[in-house]
C-alpha positions in Angstrom: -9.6 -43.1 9.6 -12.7 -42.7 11.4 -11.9 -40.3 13.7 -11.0 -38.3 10.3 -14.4 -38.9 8.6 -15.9 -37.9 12.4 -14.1 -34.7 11.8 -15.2 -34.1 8.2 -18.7 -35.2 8.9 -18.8 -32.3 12.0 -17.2 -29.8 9.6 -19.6 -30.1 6.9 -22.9 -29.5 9.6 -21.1 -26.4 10.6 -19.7 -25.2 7.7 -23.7 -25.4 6.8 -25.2 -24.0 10.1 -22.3 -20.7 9.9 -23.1 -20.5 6.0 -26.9 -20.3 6.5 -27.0 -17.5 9.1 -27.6 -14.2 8.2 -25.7 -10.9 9.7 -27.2 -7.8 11.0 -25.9 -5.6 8.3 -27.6 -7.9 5.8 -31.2 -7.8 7.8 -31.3 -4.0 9.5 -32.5 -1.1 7.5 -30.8 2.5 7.3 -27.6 1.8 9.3 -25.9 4.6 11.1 -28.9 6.5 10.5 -27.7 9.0 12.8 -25.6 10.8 9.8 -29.3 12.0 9.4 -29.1 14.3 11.5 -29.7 17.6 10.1 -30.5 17.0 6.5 -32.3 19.3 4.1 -36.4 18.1 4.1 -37.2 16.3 2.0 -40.7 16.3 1.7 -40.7 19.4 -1.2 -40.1 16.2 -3.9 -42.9 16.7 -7.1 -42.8 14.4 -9.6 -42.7 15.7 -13.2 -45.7 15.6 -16.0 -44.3 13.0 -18.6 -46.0 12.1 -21.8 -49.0 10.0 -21.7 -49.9 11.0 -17.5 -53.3 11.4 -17.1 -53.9 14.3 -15.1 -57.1 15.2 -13.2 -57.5 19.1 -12.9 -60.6 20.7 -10.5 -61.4 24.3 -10.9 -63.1 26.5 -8.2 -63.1 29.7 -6.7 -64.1 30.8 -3.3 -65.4 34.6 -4.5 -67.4 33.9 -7.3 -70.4 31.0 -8.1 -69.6 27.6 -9.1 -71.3 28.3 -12.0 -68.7 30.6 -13.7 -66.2 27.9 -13.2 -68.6 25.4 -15.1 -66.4 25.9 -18.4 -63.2 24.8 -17.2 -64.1 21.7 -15.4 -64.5 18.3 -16.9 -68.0 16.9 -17.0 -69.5 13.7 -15.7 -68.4 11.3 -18.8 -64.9 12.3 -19.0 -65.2 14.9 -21.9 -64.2 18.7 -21.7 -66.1 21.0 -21.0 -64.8 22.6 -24.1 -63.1 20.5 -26.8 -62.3 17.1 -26.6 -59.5 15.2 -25.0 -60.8 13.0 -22.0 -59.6 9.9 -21.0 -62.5 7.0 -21.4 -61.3 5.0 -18.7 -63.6 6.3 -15.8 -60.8 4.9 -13.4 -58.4 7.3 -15.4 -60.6 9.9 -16.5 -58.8 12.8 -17.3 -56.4 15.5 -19.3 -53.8 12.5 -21.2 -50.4 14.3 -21.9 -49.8 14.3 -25.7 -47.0 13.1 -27.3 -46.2 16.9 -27.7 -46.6 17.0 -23.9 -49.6 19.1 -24.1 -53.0 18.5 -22.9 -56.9 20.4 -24.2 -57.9 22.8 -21.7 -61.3 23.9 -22.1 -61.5 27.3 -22.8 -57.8 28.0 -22.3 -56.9 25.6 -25.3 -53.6 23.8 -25.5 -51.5 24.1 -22.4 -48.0 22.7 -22.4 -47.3 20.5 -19.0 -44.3 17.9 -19.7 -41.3 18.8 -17.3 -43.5 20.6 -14.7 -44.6 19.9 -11.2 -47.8 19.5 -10.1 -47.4 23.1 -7.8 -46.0 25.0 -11.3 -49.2 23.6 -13.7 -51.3 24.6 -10.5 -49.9 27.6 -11.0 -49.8 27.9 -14.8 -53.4 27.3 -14.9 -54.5 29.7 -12.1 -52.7 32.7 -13.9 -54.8 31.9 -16.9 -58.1 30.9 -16.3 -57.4 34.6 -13.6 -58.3 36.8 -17.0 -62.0 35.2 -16.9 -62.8 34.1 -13.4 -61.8 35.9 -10.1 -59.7 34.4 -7.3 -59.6 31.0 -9.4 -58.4 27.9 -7.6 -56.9 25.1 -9.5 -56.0 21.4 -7.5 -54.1 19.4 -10.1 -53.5 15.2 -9.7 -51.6 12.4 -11.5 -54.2 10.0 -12.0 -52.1 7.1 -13.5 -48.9 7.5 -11.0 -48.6 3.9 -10.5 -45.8 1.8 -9.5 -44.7 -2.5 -9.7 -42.6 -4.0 -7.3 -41.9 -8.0 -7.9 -39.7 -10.6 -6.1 -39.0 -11.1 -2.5 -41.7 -8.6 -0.8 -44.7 -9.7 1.0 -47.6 -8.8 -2.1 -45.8 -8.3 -5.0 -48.1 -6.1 -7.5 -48.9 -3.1 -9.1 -49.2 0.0 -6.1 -51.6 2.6 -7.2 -50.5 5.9 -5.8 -53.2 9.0 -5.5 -50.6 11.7 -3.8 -48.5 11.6 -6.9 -45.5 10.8 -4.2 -43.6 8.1 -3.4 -40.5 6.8 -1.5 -38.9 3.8 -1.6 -39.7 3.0 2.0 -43.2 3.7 1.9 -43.2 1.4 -1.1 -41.8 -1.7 0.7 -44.3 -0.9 3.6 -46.9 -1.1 1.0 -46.2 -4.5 -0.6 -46.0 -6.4 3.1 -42.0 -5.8 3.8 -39.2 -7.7 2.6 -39.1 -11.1 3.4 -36.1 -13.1 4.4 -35.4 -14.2 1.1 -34.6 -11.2 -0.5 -31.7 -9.1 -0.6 -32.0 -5.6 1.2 -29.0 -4.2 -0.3 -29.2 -4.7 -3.9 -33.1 -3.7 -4.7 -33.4 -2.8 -8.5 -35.4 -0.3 -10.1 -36.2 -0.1 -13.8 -37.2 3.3 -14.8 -38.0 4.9 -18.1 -36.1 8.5 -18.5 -37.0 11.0 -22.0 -37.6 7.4 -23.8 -34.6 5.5 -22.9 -35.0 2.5 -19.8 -32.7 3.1 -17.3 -31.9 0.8 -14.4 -30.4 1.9 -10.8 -30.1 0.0 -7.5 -31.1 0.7 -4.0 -29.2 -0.5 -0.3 -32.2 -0.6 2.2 -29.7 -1.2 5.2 -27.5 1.9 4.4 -28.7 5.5 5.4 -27.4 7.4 2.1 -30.5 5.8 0.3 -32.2 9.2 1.0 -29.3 10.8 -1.1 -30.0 8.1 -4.1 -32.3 9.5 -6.7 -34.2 6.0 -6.4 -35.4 7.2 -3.2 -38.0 8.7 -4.9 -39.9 6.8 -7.0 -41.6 7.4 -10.5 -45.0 6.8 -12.4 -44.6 3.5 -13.7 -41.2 2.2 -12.2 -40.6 -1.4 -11.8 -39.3 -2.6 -9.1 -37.7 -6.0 -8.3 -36.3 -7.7 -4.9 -34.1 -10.3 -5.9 -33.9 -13.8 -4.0 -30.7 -14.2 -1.7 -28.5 -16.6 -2.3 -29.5 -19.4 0.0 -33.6 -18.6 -1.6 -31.9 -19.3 -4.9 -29.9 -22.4 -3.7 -32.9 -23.9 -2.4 -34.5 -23.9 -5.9 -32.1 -26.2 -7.1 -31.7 -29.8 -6.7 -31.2 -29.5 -2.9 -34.4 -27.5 -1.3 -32.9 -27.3 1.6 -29.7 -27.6 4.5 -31.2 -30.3 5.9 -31.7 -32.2 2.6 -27.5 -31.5 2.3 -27.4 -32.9 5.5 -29.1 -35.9 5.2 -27.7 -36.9 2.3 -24.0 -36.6 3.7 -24.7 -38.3 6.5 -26.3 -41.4 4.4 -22.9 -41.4 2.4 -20.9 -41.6 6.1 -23.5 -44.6 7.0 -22.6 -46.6 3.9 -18.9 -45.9 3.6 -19.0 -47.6 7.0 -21.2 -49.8 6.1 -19.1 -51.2 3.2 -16.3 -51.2 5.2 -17.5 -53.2 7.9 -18.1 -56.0 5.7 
């Protein structure tokens, strides 16, 4: 009988110590990232204008004065230079996407941007603001492109982006890495597509996470690292392996305890 509690006792502590380790496919990012190996770039990714983006626009031109270009900037206090518009926020200030996806251009009036890159309303705006002022120059930003990440990272919070681009990666490096609590191969994102949230998932240790369309991350996602499983198990009533521990081996002590009576 004792040697068969022995037995059961010794079972338990490994059954623990092989439960609580972790492999390297569940710790190593972008396995067999060799398959990379001549993949398309994929630096040409541009986020798309979406209702509500703020968008800060700058208007110059190397061949004529700055003065000419005077009526297609945005002045000092966040207001047009030419009908109204601006963004009050001085963080945020300004052209805010209308519900109609449009924003106020001076001079040029209303401009339509939902659905287009940064490069194309750089573009757009160049052509038009061309049949006043020579050789124009037009450098377009998303002000507000912004994204949350939560759980198991090192600083969960809000990451304010000024390039308008973002990858799922970079993100993580951001907010302190993953910690190793949190599950690399299930990361959630909770994105909002023409109105309607949508929710996908992302494996950091597999390489195809460049071929997800998570990879690149929106204005305003959410994303969320959840716990592992032994993170969540040590929220319960047993914080820890060694708290299992100990109280098995106090229920070993008294069973023979009582029967030595």
């Amino acid at each position: 009988m004792f040697k068969l509690i022995g037995r059961l006792g010794w079972f338990l502590v490994l059954s623990i110590i092989v439960s609580s380790c972790a492999t390297k496919d569940d710790v190593v990012y972008f396995d067999n990232a060799n398959s990379l190996e001549g993949k398309e770039n994929l630096l040409d990714y541009e986020p798309r204008i979406e209702r509500n983006d703020v968008l800060r626009i700058n208007v110059s031109s190397s061949s004529v004065n700055e003065e000419i270009v005077a009526p297609f900037q945005m002045n000092q206090q966040g207001q047009q230079g030419s009908g109204g518009g601006g963004n009050q926020n001085l963080s945020l200030t300004g052209y805010l996407v209308s519900p109609q996806g449009t924003i106020n251009f001076p001079v040029l009036g209303t401009v339509e941007v939902e659905g287009l890159s940064r490069t194309e309303i750089q573009q757009k705006l160049q052509e038009q603001i061309a049949e006043y002022v020579r050789n124009p120059v037009v450098d377009v930003r998303i002000v507000n492109f912004s994204v949350t990440i939560l759980g198991e990272v090192g600083s969960p919070g809000r990451v304010q982006i000024t390039d308008g681009r973002l990858t799922m990666p970079e993100l993580i490096a951001m907010s302190g890495d993953i910690t190793y609590n949190g599950r690399r191969k299930n990361i959630k994102i909770i994105r909002e597509v023409d109105g309607v949230k949508t929710v996908g998932y992302i494996d950091m240790t597999e390489s195809n996470l460049f071929d997800s369309p998570f990879f690149y991350l929106k204005q305003n996602d959410l994303v969320y690292v959840e716990p592992t499983y032994r993170a969540v198990k040590s929220a319960g009533f047993f914080t820890s392996y060694q708290g299992i521990i100990s109280v098995g081996t106090t229920i070993i002590s008294l069973y023979f305890l009582i029967n030595s009576l």
